[in-house]
C-alpha positions in Angstrom: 44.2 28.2 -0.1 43.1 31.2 -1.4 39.2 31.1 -1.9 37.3 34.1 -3.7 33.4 34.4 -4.9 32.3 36.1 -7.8 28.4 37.2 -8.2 26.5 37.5 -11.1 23.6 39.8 -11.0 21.4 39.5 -14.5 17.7 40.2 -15.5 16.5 36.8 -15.0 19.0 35.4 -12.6 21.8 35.8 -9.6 24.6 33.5 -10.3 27.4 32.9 -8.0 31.1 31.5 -8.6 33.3 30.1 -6.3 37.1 30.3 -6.7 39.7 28.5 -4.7 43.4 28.3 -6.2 42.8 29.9 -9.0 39.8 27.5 -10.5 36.7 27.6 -10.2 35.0 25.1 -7.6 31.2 25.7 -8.7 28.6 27.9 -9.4 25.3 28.1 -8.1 22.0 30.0 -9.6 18.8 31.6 -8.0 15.9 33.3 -10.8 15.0 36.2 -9.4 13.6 38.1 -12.8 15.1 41.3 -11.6 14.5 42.8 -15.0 10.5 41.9 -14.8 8.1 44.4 -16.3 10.9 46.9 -17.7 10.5 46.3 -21.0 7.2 48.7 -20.1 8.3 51.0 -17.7 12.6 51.1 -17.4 11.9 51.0 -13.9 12.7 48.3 -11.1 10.1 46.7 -9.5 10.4 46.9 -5.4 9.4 43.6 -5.1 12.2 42.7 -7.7 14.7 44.5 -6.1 14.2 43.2 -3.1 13.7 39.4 -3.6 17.4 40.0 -5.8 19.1 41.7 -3.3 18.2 39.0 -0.7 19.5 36.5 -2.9 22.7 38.3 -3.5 22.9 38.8 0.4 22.4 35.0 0.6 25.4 33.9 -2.0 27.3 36.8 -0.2 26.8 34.9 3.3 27.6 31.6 1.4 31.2 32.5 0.5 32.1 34.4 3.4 31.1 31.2 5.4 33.2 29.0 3.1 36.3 31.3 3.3 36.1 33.7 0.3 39.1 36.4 1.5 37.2 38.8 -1.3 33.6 39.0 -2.8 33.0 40.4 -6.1 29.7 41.3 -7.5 28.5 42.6 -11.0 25.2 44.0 -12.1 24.2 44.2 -16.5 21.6 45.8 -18.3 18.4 45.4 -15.9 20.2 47.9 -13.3 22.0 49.8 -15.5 19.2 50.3 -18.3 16.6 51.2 -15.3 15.8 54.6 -14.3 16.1 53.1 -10.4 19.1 50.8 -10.6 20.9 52.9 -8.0 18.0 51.6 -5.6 18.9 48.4 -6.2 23.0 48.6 -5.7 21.6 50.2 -2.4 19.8 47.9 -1.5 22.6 45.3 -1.3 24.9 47.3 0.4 22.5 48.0 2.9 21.6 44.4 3.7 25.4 43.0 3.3 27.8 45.7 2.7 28.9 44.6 -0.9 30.0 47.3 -3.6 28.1 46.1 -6.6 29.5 47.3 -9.7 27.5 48.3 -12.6 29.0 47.0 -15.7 28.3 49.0 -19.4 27.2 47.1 -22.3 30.7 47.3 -24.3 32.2 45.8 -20.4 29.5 42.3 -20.2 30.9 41.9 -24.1 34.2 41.7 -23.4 34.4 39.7 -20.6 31.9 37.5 -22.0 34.6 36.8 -24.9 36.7 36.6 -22.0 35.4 33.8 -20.5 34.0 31.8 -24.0 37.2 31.9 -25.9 40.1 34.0 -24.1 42.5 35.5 -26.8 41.3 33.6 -29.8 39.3 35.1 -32.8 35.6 35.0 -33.4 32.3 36.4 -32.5 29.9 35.6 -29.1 26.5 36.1 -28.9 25.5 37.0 -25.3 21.6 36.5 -24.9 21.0 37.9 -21.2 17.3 38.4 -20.0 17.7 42.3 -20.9 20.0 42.7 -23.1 22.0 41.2 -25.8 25.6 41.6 -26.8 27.0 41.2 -29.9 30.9 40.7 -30.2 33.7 40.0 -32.9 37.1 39.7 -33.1 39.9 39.7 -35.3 43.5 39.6 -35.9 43.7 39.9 -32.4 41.6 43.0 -32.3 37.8 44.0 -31.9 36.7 44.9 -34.9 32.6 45.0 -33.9 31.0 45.2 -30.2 27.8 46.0 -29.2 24.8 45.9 -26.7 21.1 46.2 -28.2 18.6 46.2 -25.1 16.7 42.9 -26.0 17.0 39.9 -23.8 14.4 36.8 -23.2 13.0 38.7 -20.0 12.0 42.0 -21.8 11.1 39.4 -25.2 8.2 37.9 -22.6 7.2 41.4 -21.3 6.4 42.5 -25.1 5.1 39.7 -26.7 4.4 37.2 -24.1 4.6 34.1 -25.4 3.0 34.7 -28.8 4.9 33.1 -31.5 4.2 34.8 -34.4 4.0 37.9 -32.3 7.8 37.1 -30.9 9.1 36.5 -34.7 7.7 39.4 -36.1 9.3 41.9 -33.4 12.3 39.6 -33.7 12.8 40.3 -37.2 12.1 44.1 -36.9 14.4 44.7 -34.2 17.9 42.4 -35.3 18.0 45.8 -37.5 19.4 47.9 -34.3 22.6 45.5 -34.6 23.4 47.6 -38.8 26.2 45.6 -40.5 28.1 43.0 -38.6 30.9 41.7 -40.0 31.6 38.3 -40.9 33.0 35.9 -38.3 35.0 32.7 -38.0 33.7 31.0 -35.7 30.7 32.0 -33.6 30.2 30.9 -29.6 27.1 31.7 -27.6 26.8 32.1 -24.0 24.3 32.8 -21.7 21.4 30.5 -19.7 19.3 30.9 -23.2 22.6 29.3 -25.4 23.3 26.8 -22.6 19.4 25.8 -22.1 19.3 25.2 -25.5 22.1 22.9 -25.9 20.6 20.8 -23.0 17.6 20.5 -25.1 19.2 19.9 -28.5 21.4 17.5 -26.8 18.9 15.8 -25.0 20.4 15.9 -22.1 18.7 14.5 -18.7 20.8 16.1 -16.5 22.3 19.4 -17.0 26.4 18.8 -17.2 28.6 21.4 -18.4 31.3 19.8 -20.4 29.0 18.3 -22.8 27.3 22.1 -22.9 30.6 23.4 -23.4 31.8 23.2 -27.0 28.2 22.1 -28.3 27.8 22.7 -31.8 24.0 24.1 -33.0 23.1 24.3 -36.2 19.8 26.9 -37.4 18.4 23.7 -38.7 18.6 21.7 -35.1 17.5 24.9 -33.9 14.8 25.3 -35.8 13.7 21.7 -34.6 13.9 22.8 -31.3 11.3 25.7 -32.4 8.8 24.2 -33.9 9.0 21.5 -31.0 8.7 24.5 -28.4 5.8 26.3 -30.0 3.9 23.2 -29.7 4.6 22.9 -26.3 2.6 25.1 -23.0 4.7 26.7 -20.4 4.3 23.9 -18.3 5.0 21.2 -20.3 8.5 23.2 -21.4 8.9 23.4 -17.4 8.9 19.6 -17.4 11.5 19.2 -19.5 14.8 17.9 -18.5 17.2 20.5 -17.8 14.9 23.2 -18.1 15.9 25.8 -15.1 13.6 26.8 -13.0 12.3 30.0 -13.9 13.0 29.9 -17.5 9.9 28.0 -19.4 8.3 31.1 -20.0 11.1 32.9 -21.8 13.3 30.2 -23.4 10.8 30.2 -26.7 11.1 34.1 -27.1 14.8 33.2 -26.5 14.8 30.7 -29.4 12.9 32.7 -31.6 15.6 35.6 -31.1 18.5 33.9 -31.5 17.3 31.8 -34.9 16.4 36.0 -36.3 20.0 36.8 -35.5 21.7 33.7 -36.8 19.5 34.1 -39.7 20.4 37.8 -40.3 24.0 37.5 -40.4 24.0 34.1 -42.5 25.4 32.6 -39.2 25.4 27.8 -40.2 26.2 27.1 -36.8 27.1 28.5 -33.4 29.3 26.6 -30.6 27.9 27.2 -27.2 29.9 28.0 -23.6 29.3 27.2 -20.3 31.6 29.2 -19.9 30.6 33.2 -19.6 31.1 36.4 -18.5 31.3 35.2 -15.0 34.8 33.3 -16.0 35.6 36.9 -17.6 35.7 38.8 -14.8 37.4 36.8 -12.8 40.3 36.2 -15.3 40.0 40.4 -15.5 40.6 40.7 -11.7 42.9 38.2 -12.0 41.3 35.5 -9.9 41.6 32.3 -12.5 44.1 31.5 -14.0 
């Protein structure tokens, strides 16, 4: 049986996959907030760095004690926006030996598609704790693809968790994405997409086929908002399905992706469990 692992390392979170055969066994998730406090300074924290790095040498540990003949690891915008993300890829070699690579924005888009929809047509909406990537496709081809460095991790660094205060620099900064052109069909991915659909849902245990393929309209999502805003930090916590780690940033999350469903007259988006993790292991051939 041939086993391999695939890590994950985001702004908010280290995620690993495990592969055997071809499909994918499971996934596992550790918030780390690697991308804490560079919305101020585009500089890693050391305590940030660290605290991710030992949880990538942990995951790395996990699949070489479960057989993985090959680890793979992948960094996004909070190491390769940051004036010290070379530390950081240091730092995990030093404590485990693994190569991480450093993927561009124009890269996490594409094998976020990857993973949400394969070959098809549409558009994906990638809200990451940095950054965000925006994504359509058509006829086969790419006909839009970007990365604006706005996330839910750099959303609660600016604005903390002021409402109007998140709408407002919302609204101001969807502009940074120009003219977008108009989809088909529109999948999100990401922990803010999939958090939300747990919530809309109502789910009381998180369960990733009924995440996958979820449809969100702005109107549930604006339910969602207004019940959110009402809401502390701790109370969101409390919430079934909320990951740990995420109560703090899943409003500014909210808030962001209702400005950019707004500003490109987006009804309704359909949400993936399904990510750029998938991508890149269909792109090293991995998955079948």
């Amino acid at each position: 049986m041939k086993k391999y692992a695939v890590i994950d390392i985001g702004s908010n979170s280290v995620r690993l996959m495990f592969v055997a055969n071809g499909k994918v066994l499971y996934k596992r998730l550790n918030t780390t907030r690697l991308g804490e406090g560079i919305a101020a300074r585009p500089r890693l924290k050391a305590e940030a760095i660290e605290r991710s790095a030992v949880a990538v040498e942990a995951f790395y540990r996990q699949a070489q004690a479960e057989g993985a003949e090959s680890v793979f690891a992948f960094a996004t915008a909070a190491v390769r926006s940051t004036e010290n993300g070379a530390e950081f890829v240091s730092r995990v070699k030093e404590l485990c030996g693994l190569e991480v690579e450093v993927v561009s924005g124009e890269t996490e888009a594409e094998i976020g598609v990857l993973g949400a929809f394969g070959n098809a047509d549409g558009a994906l909406i990638d809200i990451g704790g940095a950054s965000t990537e925006l994504v359509v496709r058509k006829r086969g081809k790419f006909v839009y693809k970007k990365s604006v460095d706005i996330g839910a991790v750099r959303l609660k660094d600016i604005c903390g968790g002021n409402g109007e205060a998140l709408a407002a620099f919302c609204e101001r900064a969807v502009g940074a994405f120009g003219q977008v052109p108009a989809p088909s069909k529109v999948y999100a991915v990401g922990g803010t997409a999939t958090t939300i659909a747990a919530l809309v849902l109502g789910l009381e245990e998180y369960d990733s086929n009924k995440i996958t393929g979820a449809r969100i309209t702005r109107e549930g999502l604006s339910a969602l908002l207004r019940r959110l805003l009402s809401m502390t930090v701790e109370e969101i916590a409390a919430l079934p399905c909320m990951p740990k780690g995420r109560a703090d940033i899943v409003t500014g999350g909210v808030i962001w992706l209702d400005e950019l469903m707004k500003a490109f007259a987006i009804p309704e988006i359909f949400v993936s469990d399904r990510d750029n993790l998938e991508g890149y292991a269909l792109k090293k051939g991995l998955t079948v």
